[in-house]
C-alpha positions as CSV (number, residue, x, y, z in Angstrom):
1,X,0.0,0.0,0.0
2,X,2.9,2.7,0.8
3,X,4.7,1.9,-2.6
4,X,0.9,2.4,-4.3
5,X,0.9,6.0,-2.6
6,X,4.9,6.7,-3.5
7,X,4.0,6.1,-7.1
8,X,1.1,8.3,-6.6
9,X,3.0,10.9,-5.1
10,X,6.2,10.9,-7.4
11,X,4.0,11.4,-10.3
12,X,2.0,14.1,-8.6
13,X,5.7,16.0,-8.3
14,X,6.2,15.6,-11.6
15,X,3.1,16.7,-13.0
16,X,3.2,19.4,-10.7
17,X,6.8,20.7,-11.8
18,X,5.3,20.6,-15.7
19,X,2.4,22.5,-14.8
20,X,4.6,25.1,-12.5
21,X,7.4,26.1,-15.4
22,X,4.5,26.0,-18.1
23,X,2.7,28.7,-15.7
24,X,5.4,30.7,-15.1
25,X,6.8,30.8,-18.8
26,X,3.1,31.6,-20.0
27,X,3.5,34.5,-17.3
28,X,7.2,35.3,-18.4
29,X,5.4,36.1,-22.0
30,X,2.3,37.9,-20.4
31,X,4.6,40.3,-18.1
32,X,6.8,41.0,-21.3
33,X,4.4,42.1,-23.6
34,X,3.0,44.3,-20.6
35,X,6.5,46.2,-19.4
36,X,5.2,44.4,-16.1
37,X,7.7,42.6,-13.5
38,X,7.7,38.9,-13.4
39,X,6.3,37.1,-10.3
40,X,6.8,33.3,-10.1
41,X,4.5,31.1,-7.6
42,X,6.3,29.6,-5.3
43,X,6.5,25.7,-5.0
44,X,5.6,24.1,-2.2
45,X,6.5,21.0,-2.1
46,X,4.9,20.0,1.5
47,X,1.6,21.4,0.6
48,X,2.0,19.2,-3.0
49,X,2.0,16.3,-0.7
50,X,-0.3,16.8,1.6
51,X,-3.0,17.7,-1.5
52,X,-1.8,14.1,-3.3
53,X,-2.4,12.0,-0.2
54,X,-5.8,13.5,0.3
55,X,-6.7,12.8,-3.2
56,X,-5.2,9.6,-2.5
57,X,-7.3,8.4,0.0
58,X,-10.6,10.4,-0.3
59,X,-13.1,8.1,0.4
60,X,-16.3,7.8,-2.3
61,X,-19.1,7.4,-0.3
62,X,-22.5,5.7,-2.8
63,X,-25.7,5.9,-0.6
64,X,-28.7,4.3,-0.5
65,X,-28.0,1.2,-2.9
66,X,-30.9,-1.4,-3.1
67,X,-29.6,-4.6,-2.5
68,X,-32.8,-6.4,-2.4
69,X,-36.6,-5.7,-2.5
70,X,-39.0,-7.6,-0.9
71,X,-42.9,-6.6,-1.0
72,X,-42.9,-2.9,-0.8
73,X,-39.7,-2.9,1.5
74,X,-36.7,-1.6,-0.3
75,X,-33.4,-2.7,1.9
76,X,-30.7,-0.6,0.9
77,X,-26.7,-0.3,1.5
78,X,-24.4,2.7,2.1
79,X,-20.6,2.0,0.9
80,X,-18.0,4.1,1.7
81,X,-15.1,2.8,-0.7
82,X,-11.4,3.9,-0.8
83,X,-9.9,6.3,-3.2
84,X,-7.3,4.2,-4.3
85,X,-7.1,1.6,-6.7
86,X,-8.4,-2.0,-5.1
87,X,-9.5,-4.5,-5.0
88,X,-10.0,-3.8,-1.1
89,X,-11.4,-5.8,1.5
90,X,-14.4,-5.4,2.8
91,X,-16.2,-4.3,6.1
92,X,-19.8,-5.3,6.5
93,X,-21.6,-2.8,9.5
94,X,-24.9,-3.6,11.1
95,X,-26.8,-1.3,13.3
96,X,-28.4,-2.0,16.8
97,X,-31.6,-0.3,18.1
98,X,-33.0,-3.4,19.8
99,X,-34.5,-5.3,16.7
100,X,-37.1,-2.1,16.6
101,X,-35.2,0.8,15.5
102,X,-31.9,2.4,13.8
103,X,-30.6,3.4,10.7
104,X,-27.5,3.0,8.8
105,X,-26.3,5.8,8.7
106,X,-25.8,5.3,12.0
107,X,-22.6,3.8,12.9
108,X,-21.6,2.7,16.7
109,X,-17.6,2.1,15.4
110,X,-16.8,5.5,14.7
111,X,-13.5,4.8,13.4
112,X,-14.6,2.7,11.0
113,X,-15.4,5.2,7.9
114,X,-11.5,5.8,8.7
115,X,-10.5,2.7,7.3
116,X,-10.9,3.7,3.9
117,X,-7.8,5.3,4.3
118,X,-5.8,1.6,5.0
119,X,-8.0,0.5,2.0
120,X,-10.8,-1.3,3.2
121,X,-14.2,-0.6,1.5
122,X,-17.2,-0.1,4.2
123,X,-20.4,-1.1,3.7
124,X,-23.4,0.1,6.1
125,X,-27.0,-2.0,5.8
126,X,-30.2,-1.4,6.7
127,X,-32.8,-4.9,7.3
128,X,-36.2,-5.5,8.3
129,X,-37.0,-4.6,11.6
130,X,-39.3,-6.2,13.9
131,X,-42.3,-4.5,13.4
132,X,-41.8,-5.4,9.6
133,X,-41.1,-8.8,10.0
134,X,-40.0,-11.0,12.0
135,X,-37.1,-13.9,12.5
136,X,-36.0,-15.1,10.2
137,X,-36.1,-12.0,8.3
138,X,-33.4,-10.1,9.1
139,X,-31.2,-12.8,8.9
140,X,-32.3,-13.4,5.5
141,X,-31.6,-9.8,4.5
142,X,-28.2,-9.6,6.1
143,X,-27.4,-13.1,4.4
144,X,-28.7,-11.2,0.8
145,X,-26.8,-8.1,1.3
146,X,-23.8,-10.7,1.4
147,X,-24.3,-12.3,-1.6
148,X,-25.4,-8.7,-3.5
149,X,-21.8,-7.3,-2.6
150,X,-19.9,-10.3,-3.5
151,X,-22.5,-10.5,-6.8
152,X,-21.2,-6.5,-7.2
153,X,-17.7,-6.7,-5.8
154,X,-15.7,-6.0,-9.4
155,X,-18.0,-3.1,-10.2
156,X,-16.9,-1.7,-6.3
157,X,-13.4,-3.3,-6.4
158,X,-14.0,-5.4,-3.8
159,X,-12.1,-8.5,-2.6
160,X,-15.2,-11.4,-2.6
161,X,-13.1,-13.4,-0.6
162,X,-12.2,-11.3,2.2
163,X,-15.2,-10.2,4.2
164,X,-15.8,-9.0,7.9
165,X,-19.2,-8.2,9.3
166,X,-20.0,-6.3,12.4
167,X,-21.8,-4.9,14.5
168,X,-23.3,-3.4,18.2
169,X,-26.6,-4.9,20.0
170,X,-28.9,-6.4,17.9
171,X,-26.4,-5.7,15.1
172,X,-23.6,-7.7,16.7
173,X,-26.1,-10.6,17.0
174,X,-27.1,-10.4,13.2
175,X,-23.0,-10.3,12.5
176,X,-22.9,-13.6,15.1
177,X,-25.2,-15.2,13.3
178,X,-23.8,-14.7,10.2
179,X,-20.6,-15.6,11.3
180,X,-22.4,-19.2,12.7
181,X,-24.7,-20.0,10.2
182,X,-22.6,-19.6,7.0
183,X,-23.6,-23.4,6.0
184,X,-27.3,-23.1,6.9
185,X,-29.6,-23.1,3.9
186,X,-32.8,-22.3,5.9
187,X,-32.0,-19.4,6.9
188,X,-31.6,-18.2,3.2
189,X,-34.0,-16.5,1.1
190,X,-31.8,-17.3,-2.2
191,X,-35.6,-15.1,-3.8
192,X,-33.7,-11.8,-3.1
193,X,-31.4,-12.3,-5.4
194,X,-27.9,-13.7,-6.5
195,X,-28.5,-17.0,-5.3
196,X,-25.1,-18.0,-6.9
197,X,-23.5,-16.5,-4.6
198,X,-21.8,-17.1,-1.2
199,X,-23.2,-15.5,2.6
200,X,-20.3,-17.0,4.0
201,X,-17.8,-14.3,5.8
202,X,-14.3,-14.4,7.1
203,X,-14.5,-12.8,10.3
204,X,-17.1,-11.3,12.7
205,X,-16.8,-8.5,15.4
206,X,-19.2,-8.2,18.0
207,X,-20.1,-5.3,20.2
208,X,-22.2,-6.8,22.8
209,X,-24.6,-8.8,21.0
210,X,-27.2,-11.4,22.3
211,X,-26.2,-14.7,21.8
212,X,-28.7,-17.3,23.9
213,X,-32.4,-15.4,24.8
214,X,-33.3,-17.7,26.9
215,X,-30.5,-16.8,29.2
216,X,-30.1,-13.1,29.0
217,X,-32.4,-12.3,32.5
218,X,-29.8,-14.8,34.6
219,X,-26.7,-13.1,33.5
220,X,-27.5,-9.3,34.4
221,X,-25.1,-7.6,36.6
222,X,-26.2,-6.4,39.9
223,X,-26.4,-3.8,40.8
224,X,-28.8,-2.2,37.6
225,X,-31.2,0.1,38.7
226,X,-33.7,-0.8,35.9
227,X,-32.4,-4.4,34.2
228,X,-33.8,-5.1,30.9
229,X,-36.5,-8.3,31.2
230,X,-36.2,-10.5,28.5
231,X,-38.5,-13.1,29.2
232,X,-41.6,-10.8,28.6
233,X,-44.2,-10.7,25.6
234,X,-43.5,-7.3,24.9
235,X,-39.5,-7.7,25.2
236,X,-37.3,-6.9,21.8
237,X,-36.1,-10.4,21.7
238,X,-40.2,-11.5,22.1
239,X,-41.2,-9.1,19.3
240,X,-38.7,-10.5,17.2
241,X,-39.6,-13.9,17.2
242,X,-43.4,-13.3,17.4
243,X,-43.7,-15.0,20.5
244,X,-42.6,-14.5,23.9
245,X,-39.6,-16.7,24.8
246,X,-40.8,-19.2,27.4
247,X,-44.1,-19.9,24.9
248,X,-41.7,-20.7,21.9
249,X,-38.4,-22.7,23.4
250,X,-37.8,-24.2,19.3
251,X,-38.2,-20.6,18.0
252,X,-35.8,-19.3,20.7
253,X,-33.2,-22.0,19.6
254,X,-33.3,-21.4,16.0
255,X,-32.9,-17.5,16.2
256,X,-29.7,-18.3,18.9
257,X,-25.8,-17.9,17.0
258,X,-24.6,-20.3,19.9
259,X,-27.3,-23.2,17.8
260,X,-25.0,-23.6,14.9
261,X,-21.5,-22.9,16.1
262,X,-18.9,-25.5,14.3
263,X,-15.2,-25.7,13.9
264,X,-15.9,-24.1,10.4
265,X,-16.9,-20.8,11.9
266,X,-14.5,-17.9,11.0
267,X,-12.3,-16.1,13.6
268,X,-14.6,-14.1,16.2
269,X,-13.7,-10.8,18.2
270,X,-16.2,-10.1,21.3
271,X,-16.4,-6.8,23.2
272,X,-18.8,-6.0,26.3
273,X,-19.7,-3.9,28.9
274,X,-19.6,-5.7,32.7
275,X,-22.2,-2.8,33.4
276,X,-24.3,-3.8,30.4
277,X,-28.1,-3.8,32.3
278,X,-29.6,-4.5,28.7
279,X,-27.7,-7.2,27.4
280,X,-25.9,-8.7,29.8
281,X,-22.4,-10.0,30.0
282,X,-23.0,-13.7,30.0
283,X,-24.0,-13.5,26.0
284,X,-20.7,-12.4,25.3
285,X,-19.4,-15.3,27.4
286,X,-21.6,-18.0,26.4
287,X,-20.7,-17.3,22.5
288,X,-17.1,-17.2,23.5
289,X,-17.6,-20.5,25.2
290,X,-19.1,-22.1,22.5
291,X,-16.8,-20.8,19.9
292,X,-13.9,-22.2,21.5
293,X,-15.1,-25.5,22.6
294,X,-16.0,-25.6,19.0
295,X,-11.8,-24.9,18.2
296,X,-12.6,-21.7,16.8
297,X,-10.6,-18.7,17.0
298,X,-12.0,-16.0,19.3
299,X,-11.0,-13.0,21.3
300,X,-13.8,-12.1,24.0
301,X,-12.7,-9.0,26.1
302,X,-14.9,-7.6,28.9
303,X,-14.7,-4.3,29.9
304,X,-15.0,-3.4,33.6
305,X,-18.2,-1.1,34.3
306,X,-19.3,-0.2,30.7
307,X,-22.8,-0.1,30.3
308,X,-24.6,-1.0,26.9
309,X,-22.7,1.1,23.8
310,X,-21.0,3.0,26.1
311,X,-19.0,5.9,24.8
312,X,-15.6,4.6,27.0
313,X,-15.5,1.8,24.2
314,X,-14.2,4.2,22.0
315,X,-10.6,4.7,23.2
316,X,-7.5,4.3,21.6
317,X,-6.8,0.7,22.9
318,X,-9.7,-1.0,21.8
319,X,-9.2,0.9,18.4
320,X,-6.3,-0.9,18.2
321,X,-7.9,-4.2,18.9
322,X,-10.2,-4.0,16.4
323,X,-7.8,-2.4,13.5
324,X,-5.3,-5.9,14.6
325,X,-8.0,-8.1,14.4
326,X,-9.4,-7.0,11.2
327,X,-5.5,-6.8,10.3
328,X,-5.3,-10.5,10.9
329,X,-7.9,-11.4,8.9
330,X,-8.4,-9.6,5.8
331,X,-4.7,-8.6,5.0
């Protein structure tokens, strides 16, 4: 990548000189045939290089791409692709809001627009919600925006091969499931389009997602002055499924990442809050649990007293967690 922006560069100087002794021989002429003195623009050569690296790696950001329609629902895409020549890998972001809300636009990670400028491409997707549909539906919408972005990855220079999805909440769930249930036909709707190709991804990172409903009410930390109840008809998780969770164990199973974990799982990386009073802890544990019993690579780090998207996970040293792991997997 740094030889790709020295070639860059060296042929911005270039170009640059050309364009500076054309400009002042044009205004040698100009001042001559005007009896005026000649003044020559100076070259900076620190300013050329700071204007090539931004051209460099000025991200080109293409909202609102339809990736699949189903009914009257268009589900739509954000990408936010490098400026330099790919192919790039490529970061898939789900929002959270609980199953019931959010947008994405919205993105918890806010470093990761940034990462255009290491040359990964970003995309952002929106799915069903639970007042739309519910399970499997957003699975199968997170499954076809795979598949749409591998189906489009030449046009976006996009690596098809090298894919990591993530998310926070509800979105971290989608990316666990999608990380767990890459070999799961069910759970596709191959309808929405490019059923040719692949859902599969190569690495998943979770921001305190749910991973067992069931077992969300046991693990909350105490103390929480107003703990989220799962086991409830009108809980997010209940809404989602159409049921509520005791009424429906089968249902409950099904729509759980920890039901399909196998040694053929990519590599995971797990971050939650041990203040979390809406999903709790034990989620994160339980996946990480299963993941490695399974033999699969994963990373689960718990934070001490960081409650549910917490602003304190945005420091320097978990930005450097994530930017190894997705170092590790896509490069």
């Amino acid at each position: 990548m740094t030889v790709g922006v020295l070639v860059h560069r060296d042929l911005f100087f270039s170009a640059a000189r050309r364009r500076f002794w054309i400009t002042a021989a044009i205004a040698t002429m100009v001042a001559a045939a005007f009896g005026q003195p000649i003044q020559q623009p100076p070259f900076n050569r620190e300013q050329a290089a700071q204007r090539t690296l931004t051209s460099v790696w000025q991200p080109r950001i293409v909202r609102d791409i339809e990736y699949a329609q189903v009914g009257n629902i268009s589900l739509r895409l954000d990408l936010y692709l490098p400026g330099s020549e790919g192919p790039h890998p490529l970061i898939v972001w789900i929002h959270g809001g609980a199953f019931l809300g959010g947008d994405k636009a919205r993105i918890f990670w806010t470093p990761l627009p940034n990462l255009t400028e290491r040359g990964y491409a970003i995309a952002s997707i929106n799915y069903r919600l639970s007042g739309q549909a519910t399970f499997p539906a957003l699975v199968q919408d997170a499954k076809a925006a795979i598949r749409w972005l591998r189906a489009n990855a030449g046009k976006y220079r996009i690596k098809a091969d090298r894919i990591v999805v993530g998310g926070e909440s509800a979105g971290g769930y989608l990316s666990a499931m999608l990380g767990t249930t890459g070999d799961v036909a069910a759970l596709e709707d191959l309808t929405m389009g490019n059923p040719k190709e692949s859902s599969r991804v190569q690495g998943v990172v979770d921001f305190f997602g749910p991973s067992d409903f069931l077992q969300m009410d046991a693990g909350a930390p105490r103390p929480c002055e107003k703990p989220q109840v799962h086991n409830v008809p009108q809980s997010p998780e209940s809404r989602l499924l159409g049921c509520s969770l005791q009424t429906c164990p089968e249902k409950v199973r099904m729509a759980n990442p920890i039901t399909y974990v196998s040694k053929e799982d990519p590599p995971f990386l797990i971050l939650h809050g041990t203040g979390d009073c809406l999903v709790a802890p034990n989620q994160s544990q339980l996946l990480y649990d299963a993941l490695r019993t399974a033999g699969v690579r994963a990373d689960l780090h718990l934070l001490p007293d960081l409650a549910h998207a917490d602003k304190l996970f945005l420091t320097d040293d978990n930005e450097k967690l994530v930017n190894a792991f997705l170092e590790s997997v896509l490069k």
